[in-house]
N, CA, C and O of each residue as an XYZ file, in Angstrom:
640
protein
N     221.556    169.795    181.406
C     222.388    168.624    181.290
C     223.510    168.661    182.326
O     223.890    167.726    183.031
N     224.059    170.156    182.280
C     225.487    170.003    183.215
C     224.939    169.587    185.139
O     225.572    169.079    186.064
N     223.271    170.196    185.014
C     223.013    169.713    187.017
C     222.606    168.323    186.687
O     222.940    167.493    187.532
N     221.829    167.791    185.442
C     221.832    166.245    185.979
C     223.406    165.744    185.814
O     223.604    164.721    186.469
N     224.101    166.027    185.386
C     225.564    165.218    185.899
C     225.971    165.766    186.985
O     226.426    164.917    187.751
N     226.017    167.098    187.501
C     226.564    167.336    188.587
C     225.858    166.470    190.152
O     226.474    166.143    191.166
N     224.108    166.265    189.766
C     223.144    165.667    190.625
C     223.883    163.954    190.826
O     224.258    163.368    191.841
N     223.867    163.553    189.426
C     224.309    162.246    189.495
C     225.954    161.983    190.170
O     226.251    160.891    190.657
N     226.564    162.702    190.135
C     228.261    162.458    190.765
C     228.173    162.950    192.145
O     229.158    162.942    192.883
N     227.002    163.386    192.521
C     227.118    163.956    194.176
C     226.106    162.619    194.899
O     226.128    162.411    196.112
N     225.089    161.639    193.754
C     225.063    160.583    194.667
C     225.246    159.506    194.476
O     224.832    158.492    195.037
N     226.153    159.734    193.324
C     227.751    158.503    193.428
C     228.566    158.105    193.948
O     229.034    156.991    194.183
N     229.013    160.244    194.404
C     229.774    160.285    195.569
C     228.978    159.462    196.990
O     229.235    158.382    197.521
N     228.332    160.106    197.180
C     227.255    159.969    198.043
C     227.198    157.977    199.074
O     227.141    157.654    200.261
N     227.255    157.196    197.756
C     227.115    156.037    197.406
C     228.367    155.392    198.021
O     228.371    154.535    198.904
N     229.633    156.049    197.295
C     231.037    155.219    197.909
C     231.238    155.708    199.288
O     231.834    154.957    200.060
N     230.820    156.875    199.719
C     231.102    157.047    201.167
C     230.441    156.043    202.071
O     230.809    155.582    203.152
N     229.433    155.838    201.389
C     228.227    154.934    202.586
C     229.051    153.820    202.606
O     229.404    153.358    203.691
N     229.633    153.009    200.903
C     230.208    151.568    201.548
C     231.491    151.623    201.977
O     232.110    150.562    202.063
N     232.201    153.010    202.365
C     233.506    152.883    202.504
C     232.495    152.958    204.387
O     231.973    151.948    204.861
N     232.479    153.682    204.758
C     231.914    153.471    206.050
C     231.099    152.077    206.589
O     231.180    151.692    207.756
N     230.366    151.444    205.626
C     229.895    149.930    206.121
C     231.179    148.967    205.896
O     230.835    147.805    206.116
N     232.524    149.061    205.537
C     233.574    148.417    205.572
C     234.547    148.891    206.618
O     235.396    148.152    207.117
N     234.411    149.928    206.869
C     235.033    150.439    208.593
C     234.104    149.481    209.555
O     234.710    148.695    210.283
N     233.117    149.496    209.585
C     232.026    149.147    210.372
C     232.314    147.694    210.706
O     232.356    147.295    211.869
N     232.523    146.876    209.594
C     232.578    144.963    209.150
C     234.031    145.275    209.754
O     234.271    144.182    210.268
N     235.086    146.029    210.003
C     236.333    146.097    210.065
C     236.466    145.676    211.499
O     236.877    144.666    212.072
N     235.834    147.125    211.955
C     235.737    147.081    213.928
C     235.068    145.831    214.381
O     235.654    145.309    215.330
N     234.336    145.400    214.096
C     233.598    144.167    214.257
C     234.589    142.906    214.442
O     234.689    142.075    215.344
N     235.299    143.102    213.194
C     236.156    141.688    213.381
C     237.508    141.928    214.270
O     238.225    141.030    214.711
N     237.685    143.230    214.424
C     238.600    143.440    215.349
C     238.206    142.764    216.738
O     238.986    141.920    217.180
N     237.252    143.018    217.335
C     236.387    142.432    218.369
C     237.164    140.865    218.472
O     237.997    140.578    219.332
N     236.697    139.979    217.423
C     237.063    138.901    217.230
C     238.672    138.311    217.373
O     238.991    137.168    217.702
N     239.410    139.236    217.089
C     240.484    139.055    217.558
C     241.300    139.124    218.658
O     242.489    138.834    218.524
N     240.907    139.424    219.612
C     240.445    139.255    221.227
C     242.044    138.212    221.424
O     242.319    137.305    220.638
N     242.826    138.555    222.482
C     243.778    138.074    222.512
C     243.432    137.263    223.512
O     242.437    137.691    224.098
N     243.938    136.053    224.035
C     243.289    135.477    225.183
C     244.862    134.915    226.013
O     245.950    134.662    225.494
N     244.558    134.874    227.052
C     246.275    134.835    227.867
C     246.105    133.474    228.484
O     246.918    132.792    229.107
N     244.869    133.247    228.163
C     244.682    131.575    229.063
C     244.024    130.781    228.096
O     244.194    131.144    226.932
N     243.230    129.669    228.312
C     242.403    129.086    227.922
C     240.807    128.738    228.774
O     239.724    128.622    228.200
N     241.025    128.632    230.124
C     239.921    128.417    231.235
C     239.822    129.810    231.546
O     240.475    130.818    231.278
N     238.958    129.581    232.094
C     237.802    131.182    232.303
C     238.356    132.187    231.215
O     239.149    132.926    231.799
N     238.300    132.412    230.320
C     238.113    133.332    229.472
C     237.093    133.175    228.550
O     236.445    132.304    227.970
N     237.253    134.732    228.681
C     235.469    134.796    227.703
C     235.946    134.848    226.297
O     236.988    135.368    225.898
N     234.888    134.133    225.492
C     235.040    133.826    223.940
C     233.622    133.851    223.376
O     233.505    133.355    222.256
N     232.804    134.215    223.806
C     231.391    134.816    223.489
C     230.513    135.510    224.516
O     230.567    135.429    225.743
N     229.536    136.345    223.593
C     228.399    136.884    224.490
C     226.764    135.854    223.718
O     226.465    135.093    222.798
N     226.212    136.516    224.829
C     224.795    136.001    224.622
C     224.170    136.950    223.746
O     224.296    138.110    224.141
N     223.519    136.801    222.650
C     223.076    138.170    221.925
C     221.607    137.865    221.280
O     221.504    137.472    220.118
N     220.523    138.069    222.095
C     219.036    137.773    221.496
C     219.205    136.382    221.638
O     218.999    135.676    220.651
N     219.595    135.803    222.858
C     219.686    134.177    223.121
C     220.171    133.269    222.423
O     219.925    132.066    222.516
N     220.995    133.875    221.574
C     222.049    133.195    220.864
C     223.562    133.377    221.291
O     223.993    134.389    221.843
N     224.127    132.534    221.041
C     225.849    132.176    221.379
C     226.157    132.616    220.344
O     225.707    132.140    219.302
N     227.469    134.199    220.372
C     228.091    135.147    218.935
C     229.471    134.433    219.769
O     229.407    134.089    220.950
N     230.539    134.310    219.030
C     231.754    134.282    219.397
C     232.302    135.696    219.249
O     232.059    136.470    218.322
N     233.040    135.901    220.251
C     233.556    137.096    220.701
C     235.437    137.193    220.485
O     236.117    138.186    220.743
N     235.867    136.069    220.032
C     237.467    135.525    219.997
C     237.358    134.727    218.341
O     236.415    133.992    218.046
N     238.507    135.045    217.392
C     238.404    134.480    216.687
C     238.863    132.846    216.577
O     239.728    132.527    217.393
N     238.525    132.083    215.929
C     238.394    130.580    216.186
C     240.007    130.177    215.971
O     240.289    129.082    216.459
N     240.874    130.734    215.459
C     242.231    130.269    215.251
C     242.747    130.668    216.939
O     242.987    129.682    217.636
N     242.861    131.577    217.370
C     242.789    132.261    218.886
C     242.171    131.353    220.035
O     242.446    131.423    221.233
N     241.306    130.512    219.434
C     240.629    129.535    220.891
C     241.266    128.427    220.436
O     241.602    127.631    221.313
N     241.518    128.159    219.350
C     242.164    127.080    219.010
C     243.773    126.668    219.480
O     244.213    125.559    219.781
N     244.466    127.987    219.424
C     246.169    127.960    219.420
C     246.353    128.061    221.336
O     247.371    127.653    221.896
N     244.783    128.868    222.335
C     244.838    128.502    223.199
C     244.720    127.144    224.204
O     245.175    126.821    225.301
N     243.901    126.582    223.251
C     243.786    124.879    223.645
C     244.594    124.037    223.521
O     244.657    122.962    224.118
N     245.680    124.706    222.271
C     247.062    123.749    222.141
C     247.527    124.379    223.025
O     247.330    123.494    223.859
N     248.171    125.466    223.824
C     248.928    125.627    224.894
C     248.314    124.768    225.793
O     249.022    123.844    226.193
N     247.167    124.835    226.217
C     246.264    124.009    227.448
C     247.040    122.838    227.255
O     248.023    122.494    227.911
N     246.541    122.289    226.351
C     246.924    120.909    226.107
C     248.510    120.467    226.577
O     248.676    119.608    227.443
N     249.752    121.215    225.847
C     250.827    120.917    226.259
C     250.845    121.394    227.449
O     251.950    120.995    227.818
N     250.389    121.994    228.367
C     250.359    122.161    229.727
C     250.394    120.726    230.571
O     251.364    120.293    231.194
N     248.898    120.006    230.411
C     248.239    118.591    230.900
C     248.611    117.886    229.896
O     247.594    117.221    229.698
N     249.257    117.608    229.227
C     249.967    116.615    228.229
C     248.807    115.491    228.015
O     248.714    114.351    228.472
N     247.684    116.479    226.869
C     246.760    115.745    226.642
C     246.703    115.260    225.414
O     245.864    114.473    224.974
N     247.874    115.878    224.698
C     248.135    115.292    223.416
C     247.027    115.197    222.089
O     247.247    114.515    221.088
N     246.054    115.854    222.260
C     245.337    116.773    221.240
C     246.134    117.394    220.096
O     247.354    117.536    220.181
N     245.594    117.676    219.276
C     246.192    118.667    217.631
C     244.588    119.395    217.939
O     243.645    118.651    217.667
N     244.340    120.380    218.324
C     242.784    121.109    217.998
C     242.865    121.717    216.288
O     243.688    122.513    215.837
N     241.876    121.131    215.658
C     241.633    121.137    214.725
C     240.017    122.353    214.363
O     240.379    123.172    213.518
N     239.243    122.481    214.575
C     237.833    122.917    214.784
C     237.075    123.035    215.980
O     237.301    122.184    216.841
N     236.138    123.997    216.243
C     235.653    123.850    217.803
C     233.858    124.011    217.297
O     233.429    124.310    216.183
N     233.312    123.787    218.184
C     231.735    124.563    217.721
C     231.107    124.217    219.051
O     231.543    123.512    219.961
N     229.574    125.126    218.900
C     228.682    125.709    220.371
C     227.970    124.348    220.192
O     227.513    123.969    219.114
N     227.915    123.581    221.454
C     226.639    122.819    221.255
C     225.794    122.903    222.717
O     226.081    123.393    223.809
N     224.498    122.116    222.153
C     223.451    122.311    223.467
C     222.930    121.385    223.891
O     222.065    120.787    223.250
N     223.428    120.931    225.406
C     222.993    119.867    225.830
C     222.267    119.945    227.061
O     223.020    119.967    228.034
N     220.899    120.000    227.365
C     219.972    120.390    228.428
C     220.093    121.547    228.794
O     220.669    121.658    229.876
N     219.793    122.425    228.342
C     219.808    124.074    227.970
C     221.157    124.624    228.287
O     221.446    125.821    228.285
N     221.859    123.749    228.527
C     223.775    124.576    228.806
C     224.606    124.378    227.552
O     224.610    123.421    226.777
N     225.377    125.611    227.531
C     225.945    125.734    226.560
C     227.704    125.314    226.481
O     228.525    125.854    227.222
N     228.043    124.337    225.519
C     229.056    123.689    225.770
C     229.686    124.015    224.313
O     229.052    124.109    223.262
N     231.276    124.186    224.521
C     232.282    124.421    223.641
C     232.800    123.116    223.525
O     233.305    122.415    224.403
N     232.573    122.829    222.098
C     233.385    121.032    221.625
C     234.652    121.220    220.728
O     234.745    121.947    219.739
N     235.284    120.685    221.093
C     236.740    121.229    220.497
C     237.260    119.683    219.410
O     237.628    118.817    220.202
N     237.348    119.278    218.262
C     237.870    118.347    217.568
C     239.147    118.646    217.424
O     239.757    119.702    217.258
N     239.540    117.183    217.542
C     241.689    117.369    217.477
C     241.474    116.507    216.045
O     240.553    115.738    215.771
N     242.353    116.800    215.421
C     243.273    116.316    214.508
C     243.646    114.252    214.698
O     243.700    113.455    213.761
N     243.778    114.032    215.750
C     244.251    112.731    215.703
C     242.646    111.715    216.797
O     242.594    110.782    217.598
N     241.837    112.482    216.262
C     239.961    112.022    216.744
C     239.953    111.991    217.982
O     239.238    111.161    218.544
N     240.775    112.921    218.754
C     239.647    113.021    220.294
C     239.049    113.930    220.178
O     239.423    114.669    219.266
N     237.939    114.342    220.923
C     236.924    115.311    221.335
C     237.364    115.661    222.556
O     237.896    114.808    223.266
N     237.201    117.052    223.013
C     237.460    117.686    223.749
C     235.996    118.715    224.378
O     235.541    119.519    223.565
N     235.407    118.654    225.620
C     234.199    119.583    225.988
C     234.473    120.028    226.911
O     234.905    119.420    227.891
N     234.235    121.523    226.792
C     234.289    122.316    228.546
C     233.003    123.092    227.957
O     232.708    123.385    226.798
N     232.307    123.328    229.261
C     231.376    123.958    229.317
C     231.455    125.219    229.508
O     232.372    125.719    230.160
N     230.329    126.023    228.865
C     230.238    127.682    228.691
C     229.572    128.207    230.134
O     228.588    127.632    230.599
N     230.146    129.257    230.747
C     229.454    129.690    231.900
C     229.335    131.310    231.619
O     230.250    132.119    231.471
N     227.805    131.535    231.593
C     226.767    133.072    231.326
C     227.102    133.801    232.426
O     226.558    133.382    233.447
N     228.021    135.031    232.617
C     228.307    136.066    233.294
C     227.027    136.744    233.689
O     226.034    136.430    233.032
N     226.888    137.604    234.633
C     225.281    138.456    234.419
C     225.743    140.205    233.502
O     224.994    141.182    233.511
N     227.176    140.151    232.781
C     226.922    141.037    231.672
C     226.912    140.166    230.441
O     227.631    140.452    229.483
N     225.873    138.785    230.434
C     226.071    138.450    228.926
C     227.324    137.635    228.024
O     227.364    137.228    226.863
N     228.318    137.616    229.167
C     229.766    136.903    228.751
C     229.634    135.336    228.913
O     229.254    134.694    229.893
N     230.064    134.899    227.651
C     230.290    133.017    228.222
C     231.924    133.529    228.507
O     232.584    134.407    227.953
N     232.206    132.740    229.431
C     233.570    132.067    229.769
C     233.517    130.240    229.605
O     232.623    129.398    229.676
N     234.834    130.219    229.381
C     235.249    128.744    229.899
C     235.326    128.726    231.035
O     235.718    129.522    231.888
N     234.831    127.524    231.034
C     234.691    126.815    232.801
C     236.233    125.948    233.017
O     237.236    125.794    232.319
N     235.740    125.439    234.556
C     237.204    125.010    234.688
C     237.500    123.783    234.079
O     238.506    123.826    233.372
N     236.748    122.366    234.159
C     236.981    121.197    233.677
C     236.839    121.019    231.931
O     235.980    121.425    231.148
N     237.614    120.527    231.809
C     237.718    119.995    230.176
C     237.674    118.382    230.115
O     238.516    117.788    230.788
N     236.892    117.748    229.470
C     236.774    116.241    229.590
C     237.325    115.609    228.151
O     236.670    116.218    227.305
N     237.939    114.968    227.677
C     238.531    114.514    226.501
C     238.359    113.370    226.130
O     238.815    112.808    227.126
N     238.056    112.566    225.474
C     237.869    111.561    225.158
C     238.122    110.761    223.397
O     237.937    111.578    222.495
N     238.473    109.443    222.960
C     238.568    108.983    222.055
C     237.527    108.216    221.534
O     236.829    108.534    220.571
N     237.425    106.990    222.331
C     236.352    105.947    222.107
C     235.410    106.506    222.210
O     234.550    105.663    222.463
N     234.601    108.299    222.144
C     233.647    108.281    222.702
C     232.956    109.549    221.817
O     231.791    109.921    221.678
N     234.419    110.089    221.221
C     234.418    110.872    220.384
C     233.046    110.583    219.481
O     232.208    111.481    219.564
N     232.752    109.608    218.746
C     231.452    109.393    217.560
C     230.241    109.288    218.642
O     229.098    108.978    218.305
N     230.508    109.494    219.580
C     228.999    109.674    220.277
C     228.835    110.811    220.982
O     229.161    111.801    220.326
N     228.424    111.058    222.148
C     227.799    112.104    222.846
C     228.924    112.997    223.229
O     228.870    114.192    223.521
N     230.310    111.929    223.158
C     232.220    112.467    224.006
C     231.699    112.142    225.116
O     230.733    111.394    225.267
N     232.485    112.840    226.170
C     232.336    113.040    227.299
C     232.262    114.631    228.369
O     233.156    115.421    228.671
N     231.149    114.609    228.629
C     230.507    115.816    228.785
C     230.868    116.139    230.433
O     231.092    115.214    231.214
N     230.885    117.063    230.702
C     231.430    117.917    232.258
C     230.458    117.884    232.894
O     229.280    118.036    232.571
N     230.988    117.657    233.946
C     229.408    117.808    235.321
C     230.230    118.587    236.466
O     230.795    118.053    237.421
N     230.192    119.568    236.256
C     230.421    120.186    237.661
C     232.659    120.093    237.404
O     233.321    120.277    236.383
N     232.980    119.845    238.414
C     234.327    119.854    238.426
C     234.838    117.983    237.756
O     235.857    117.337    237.999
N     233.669    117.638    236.922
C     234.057    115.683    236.806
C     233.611    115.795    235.459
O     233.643    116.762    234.699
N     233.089    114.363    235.258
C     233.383    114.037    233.494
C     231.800    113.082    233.780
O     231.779    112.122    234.551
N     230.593    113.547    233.032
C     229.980    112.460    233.098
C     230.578    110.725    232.717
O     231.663    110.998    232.203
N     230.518    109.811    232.700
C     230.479    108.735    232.313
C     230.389    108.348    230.698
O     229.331    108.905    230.408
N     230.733    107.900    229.816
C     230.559    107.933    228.464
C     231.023    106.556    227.897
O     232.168    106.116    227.990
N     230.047    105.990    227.344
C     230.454    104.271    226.217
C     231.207    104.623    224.939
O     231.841    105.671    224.808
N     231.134    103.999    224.324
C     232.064    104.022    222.931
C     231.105    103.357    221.757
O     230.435    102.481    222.304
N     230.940    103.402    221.022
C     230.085    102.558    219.908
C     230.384    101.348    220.290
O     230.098    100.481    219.463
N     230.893    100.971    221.326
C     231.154     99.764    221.314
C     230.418     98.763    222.876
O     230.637     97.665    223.388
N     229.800     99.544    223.053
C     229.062     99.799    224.597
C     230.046     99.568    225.381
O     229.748     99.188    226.513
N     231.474     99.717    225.042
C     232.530     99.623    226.377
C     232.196    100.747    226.984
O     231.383    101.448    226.382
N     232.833    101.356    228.638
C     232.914    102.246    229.105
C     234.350    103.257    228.451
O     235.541    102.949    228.414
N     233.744    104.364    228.052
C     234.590    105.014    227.256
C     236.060    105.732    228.287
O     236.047    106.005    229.488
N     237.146    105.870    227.352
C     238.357    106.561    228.002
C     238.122    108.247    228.533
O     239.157    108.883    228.335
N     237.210    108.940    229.041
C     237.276    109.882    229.377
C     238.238    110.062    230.149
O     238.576    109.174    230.932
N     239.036    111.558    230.066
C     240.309    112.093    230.885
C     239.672    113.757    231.127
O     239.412    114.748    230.444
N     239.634    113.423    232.213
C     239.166    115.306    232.818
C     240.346    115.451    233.312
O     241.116    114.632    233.814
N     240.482    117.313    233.002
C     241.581    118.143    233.307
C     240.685    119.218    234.362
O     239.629    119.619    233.871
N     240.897    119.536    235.260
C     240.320    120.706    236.225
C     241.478    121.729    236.410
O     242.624    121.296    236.526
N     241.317    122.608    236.432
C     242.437    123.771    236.720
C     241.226    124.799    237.941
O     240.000    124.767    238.041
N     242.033    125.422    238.515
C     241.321    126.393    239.367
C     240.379    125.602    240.134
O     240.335    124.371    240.137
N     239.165    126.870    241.185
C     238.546    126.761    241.810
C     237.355    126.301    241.720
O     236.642    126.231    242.721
């Protein structure tokens, strides 16, 4: 009787070590995520991982950087939420404000696996419930409004 209790408390023990170590593990991980960022353009905020987009920066962190951006170019955004989207196999960061503009800069693949932000950010209102207005290079594609007007797109370019 006394080795099956002694058997059973050594892989009890056994047991809390493993999840105290898979909670170190979930710990370092999100440390990752907290990734300080000193800019908003070209900084990296994900890797590519099995051809998927992981965020590498936590989302309050890309967020509080887009409000600096913003009061920079006095674009007058509140960033509220951001998310990955995919438009003709490129990968684009959509940023929602608080007072309904949309905000898109496009993701650019390092060859170690890093997205960065690119340089142009395109913003838009009227255009927001549709496609926004999407980046081409250092410009703003063209974008309507539900209303087939030609939509208010405002591109910001910084850098080279």
């Amino acid at each position: 009787m006394k080795k099956i209790f002694l058997l059973l408390t050594f892989v009890f023990s056994m047991f809390i070590v493993s999840c105290d170590n898979e909670t170190d593990n979930i710990q370092e991980s999100s440390d990752v995520t907290n990734e300080k960022m000193d800019s908003f353009i070209n900084s990296n905020i994900g890797i590519d991982k099995n051809g998927q987009f992981e965020f590498t920066v936590a989302e309050n962190t890309i967020l509080k950087a887009v409000k600096e951006y913003s009061n920079t170019f006095d674009l007058d955004i509140e960033p509220q939420s951001i998310k990955i989207i995919d438009i003709d196999a490129k990968k684009y960061l959509r940023i929602y404000s608080k007072n309904d503009y949309v905000s898109t800069v496009a993701l650019v693949l390092d060859n170690q696996n890093n997205y960065r932000v690119d340089k142009t950010v395109c913003t838009s209102k009227a255009c927001a419930s549709g496609g926004g207005c999407i980046p081409n290079g250092s410009y703003c594609a063209e974008c309507y409004g539900s209303n087939g007007l030609k939509g208010d797109c405002k591109r910001t370019t910084t850098g080279g």
